[in-house]
C-alpha positions as CSV (number, residue, x, y, z in Angstrom):
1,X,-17.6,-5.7,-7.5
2,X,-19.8,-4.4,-4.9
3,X,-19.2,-1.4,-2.8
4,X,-19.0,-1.9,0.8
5,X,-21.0,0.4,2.5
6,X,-19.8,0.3,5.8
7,X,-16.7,1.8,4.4
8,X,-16.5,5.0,4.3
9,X,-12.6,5.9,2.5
10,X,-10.9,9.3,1.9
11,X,-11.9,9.9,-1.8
12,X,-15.7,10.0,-0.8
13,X,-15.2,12.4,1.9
14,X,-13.5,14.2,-0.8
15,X,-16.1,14.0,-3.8
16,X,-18.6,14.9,-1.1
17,X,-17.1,17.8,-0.1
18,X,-16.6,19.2,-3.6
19,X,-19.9,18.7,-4.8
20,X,-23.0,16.8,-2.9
21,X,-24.9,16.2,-5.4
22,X,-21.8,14.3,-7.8
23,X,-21.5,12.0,-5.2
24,X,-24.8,11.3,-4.5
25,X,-25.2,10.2,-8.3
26,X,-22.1,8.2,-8.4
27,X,-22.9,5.9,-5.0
28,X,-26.5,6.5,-4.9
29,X,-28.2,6.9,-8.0
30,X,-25.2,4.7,-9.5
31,X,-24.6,7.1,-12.5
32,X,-21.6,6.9,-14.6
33,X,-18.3,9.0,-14.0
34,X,-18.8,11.8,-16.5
35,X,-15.0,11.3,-17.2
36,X,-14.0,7.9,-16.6
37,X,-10.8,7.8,-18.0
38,X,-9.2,10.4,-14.9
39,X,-11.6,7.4,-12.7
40,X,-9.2,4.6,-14.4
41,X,-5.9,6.9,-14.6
42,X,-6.4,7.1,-10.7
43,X,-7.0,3.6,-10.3
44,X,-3.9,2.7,-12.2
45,X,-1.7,4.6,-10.2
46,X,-2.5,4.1,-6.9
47,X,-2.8,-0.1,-8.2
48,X,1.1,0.9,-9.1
49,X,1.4,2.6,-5.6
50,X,0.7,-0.3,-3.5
51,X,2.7,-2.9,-5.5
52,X,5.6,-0.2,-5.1
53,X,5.0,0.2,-1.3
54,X,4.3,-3.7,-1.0
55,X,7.7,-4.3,-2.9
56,X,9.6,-1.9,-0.9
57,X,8.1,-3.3,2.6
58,X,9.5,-7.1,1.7
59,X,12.9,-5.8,0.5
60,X,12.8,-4.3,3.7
61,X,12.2,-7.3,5.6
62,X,14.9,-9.1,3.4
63,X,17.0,-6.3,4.6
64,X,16.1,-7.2,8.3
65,X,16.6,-10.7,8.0
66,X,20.7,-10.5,6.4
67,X,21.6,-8.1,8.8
68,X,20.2,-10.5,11.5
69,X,22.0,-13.5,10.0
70,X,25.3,-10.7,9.6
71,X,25.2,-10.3,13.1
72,X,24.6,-14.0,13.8
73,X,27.9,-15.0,12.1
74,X,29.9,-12.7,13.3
75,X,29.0,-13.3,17.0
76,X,30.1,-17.3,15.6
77,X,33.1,-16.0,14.3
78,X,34.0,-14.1,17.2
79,X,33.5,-17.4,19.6
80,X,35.1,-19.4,17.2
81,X,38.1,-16.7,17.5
82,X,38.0,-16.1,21.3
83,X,37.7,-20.1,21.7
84,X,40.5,-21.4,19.2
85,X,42.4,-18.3,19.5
């Protein structure tokens, strides 16, 4: 997959600041990670990151959404109650 270029994320900022010249020769020069199984170690977890963080953001919603309906039926229940006494 390419790269896009007009990206610039928070890793690269970081490689460059360690060491110039390592990044240059990963995203210029298009060398090889010297270590790439740390590259795929890192890749796994922040892949198990955002399906953690995407998981927790629809059980969130879900959450929303019952205590919306809670609310609904008890204001129906209380009209019901006020109404047929």
């Amino acid at each position: 997959m390419a790269k896009d270029r007009s990206l610039v994320r928070a890793s690269d900022i970081g490689s460059w600041a360690f060491c110039h010249r390592a990044w240059w020769l990963a995203n210029v020069r298009g060398d090889p990670h010297q270590r790439p199984e740390v590259l795929a170690h890192g890749n796994q977890a922040h892949a198990t990151h955002g399906r953690q963080v995407r998981r927790s953001q629809r059980l969130r919603t879900a959450g929303l959404w019952l205590v919306a309906l809670a609310l609904i039926l008890a204001g129906l229940a209380l009209a019901a109650w006020v109404l047929w006494g």
